[in-house]
N, C-alpha and C positions, 0 to 999 in steps of 0.2 A: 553913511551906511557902514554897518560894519562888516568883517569878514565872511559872515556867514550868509550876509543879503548881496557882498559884491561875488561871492562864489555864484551864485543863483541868476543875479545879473547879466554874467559873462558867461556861463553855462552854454555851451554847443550844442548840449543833448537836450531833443524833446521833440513830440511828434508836432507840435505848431510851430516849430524856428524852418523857417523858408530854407532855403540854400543860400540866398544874399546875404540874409541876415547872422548865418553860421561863416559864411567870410568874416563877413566884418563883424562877429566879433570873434573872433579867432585871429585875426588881424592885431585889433586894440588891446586885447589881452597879450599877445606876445609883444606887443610894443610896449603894455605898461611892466610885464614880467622883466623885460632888457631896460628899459627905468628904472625898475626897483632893483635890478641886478639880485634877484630872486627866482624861483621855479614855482611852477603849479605842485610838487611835488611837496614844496619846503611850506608853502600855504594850505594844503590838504592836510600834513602833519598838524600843523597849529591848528587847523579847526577841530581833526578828531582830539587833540590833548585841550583844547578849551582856552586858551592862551596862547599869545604870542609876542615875541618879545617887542619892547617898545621899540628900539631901532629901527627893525623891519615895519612896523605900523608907521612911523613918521615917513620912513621911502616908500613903503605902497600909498600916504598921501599925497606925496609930494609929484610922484608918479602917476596919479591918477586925477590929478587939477586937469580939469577940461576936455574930461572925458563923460563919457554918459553914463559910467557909474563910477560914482567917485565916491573913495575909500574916507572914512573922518575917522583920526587918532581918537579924537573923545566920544565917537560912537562906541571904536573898540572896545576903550577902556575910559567908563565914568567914572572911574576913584579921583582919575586926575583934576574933573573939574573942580574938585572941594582943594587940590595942592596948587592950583592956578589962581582959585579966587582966594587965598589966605595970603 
């Protein structure tokens, strides 16, 4: 998934997310944000400018393995798969 589907995934706000379900995922998002040694703040900027640097993509996935929305580098950015298969 990329940035714009794990924003939506982790998302707290909406009139159907229970109150369990806004723990946990408010929970799993602060644990993956202290993983990626990132902020909600510094992932809201990259989704309104439309990019985000490669660094931070490879630690929100590396941070995000085995969780229920898991972030993929070449969701983010498909240019890569053509400089990975050459």
């Amino acid at each position: 998934m990329n940035l714009r589907e794990w924003l939506e995934a982790t998302s707290i706000n909406g009139s159907n997310i229970t109150s369990g379900e806004r723990e946990r995922r408010k929970a799993e998002r602060a644990a993956v944000l202290k993983r990626a040694d990132t902020s909600m703040n510094t992932l809201r900027n990259a989704h309104s400018r439309g990019n985000m640097g490669r660094d931070l993509a490879t630690r929100m996935e590396a941070a995000t393995k085995g969780t229920s929305a898991e972030f993929k580098l070449l969701d983010q950015m498909p240019e890569l798969r053509e400089t990975e298969a050459a």
